[in-house]
C-alpha positions in Angstrom: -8.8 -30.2 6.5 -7.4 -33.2 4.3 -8.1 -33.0 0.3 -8.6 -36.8 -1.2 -6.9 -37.2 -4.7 -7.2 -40.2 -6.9 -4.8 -40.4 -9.4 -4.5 -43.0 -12.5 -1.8 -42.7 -14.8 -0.9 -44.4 -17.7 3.3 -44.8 -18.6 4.5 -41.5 -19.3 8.0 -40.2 -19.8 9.2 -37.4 -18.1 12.1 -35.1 -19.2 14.2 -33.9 -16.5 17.3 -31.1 -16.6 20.8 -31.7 -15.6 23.6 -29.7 -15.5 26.8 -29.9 -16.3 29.4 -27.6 -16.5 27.4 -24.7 -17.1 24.8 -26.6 -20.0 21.7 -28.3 -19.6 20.9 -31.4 -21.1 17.1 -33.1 -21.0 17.3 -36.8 -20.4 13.9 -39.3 -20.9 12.9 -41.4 -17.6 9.9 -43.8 -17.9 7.3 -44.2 -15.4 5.4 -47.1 -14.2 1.7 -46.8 -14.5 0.4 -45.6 -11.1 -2.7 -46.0 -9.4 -2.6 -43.9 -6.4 -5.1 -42.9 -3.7 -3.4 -41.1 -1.5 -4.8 -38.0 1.6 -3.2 -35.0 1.0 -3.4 -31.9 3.4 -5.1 -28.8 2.1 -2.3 -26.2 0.6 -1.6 -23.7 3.4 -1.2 -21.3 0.7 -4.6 -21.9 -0.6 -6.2 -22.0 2.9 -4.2 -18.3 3.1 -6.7 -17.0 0.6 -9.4 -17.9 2.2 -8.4 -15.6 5.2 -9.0 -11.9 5.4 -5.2 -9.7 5.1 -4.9 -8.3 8.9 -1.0 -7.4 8.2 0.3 -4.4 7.0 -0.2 -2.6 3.9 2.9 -4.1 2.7 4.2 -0.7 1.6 8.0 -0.3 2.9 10.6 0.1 0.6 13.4 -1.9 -0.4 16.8 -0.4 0.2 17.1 0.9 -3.7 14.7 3.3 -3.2 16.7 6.4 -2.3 16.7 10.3 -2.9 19.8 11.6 -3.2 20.6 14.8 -1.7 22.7 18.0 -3.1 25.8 16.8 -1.0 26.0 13.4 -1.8 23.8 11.8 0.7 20.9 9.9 0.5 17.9 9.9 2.3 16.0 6.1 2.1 12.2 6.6 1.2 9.9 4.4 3.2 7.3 4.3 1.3 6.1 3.4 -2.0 3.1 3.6 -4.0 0.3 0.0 -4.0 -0.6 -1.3 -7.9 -3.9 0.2 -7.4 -2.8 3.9 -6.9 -4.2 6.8 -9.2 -4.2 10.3 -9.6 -7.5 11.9 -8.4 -10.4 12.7 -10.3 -11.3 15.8 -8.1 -9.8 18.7 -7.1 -8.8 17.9 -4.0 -7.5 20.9 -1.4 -6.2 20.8 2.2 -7.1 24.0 4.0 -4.6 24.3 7.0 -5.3 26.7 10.3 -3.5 27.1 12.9 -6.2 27.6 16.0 -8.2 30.8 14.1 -5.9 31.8 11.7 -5.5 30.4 8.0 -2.6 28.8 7.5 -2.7 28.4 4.0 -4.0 25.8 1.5 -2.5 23.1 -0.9 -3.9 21.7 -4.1 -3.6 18.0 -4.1 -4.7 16.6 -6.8 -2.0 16.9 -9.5 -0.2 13.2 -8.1 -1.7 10.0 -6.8 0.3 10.6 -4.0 1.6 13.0 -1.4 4.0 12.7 1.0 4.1 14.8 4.7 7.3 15.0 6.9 10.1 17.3 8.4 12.4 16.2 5.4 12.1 18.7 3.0 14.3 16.5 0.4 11.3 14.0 0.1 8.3 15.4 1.3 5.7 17.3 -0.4 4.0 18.9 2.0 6.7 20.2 5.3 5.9 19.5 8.3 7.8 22.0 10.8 6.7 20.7 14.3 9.5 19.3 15.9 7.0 16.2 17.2 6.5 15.2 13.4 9.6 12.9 11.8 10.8 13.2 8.5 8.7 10.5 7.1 5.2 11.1 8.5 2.5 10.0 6.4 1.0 10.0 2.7 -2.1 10.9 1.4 -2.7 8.5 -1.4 -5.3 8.3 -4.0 -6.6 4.3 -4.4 -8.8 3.0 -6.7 -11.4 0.5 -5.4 -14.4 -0.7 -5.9 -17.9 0.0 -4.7 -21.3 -1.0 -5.3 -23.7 1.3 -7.6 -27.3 1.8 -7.1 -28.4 -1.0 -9.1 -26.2 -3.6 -7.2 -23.3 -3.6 -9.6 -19.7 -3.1 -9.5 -18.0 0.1 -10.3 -14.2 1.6 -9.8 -14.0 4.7 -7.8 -10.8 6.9 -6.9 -11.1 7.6 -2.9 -7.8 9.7 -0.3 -6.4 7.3 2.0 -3.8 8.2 4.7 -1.1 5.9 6.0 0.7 6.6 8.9 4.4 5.2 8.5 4.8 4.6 11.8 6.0 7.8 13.0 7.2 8.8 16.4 3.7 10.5 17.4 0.9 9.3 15.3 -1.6 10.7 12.9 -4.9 11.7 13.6 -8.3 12.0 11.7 -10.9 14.3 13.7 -8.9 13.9 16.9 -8.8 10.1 17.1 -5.2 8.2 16.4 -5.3 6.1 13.4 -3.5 3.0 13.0 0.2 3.1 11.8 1.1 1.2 8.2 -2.8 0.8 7.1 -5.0 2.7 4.9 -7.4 4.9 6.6 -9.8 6.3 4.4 -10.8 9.6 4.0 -13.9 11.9 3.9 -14.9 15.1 2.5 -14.6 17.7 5.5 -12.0 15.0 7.9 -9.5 17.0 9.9 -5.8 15.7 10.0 -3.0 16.8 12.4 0.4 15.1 12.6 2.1 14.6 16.1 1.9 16.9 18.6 1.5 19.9 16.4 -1.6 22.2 16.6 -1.9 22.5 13.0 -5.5 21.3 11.3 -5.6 20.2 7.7 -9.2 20.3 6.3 -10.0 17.9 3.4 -12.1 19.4 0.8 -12.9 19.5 -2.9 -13.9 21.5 -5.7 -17.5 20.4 -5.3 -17.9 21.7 -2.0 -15.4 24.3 -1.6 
């Protein structure tokens, strides 16, 4: 798609910068009047808005984001937290059994964020099984925004898992969910992580 511009111009003068030898100076150029029609191709960058965002969530860290460890090392975090994060608004819980038998329970609702993985430096919830790697997932809290009952907009704080690519997935009531994208979550949605037999439960105070 081509983008016609007509442009008229009167003389103007211009200042441009040039350096030397460490300082800038700003010199005066004039400019003939122009009288231009000229076919310009659409910016891809504008055309790029138009476009739904198919990639990834964009959500790797750069190389300065590092734990250090008691002996020195560090351990490089691969993930880190979108602009539109929050800290939940409900008392969110994750009941955990393992086949019949209760596992145990976390609260997470104290951080926007939560972190699962066999690196007990980073993570904050351990995962054990040996299928899991140290960097599994997150839960994270995002705000969006939905539609109310009268057709207007309102912000609402809703989980979201993202799998960070780990050896052998994540899954939400027994079906894989896609690695580096938000997934959103539902009162009552089962996670495991790997090949472990563990189930995590997502509840809330509401219907605890």
């Amino acid at each position: 798609m081509t983008t016609a511009v007509t442009m008229t111009a009167t003389t103007t003068t211009t200042e441009t910068e040039t350096e030397t030898e460490g300082t800038a100076t700003k010199v005066g150029v004039a400019l003939p009047p122009l009288d231009l029609d000229i076919n310009l191709p659409a910016s891809p960058r504008c055309r790029d808005k138009a476009k739904p965002n198919f990639g990834t969530s964009g959500l790797l860290a750069a190389e300065t984001n590092t734990v250090r460890k008691t002996d020195g090392s560090s351990t490089l975090l691969k993930y880190n937290e979108p602009p539109e994060a929050r800290k939940p608004t409900q008392g969110w819980r994750l009941y955990v059994f393992k086949g019949k038998d209760d596992a145990g329970m976390f609260h997470i609702a104290r951080q926007s964020a939560y972190l699962f993985g066999r690196d007990h430096v980073v993570a904050d919830i351990a995962l054990d099984h040996p299928s899991c790697s140290k960097q599994h997932a997150v839960i994270q809290y995002r705000q969006i925004t939905e539609k109310d009952e009268y057709g207007g907009s309102k912000p609402v704080i809703k989980p979201f898992v993202i799998d960070l690519e780990s050896t052998n997935g994540t899954h939400v009531n027994d079906e894989s969910i896609p690695t580096t994208r938000f997934y959103e979550l539902r009162v009552g949605d089962v996670l495991k992580f790997g090949q472990s037999t563990k189930e995590y439960v997502l509840l809330h105070d509401d219907v605890s």
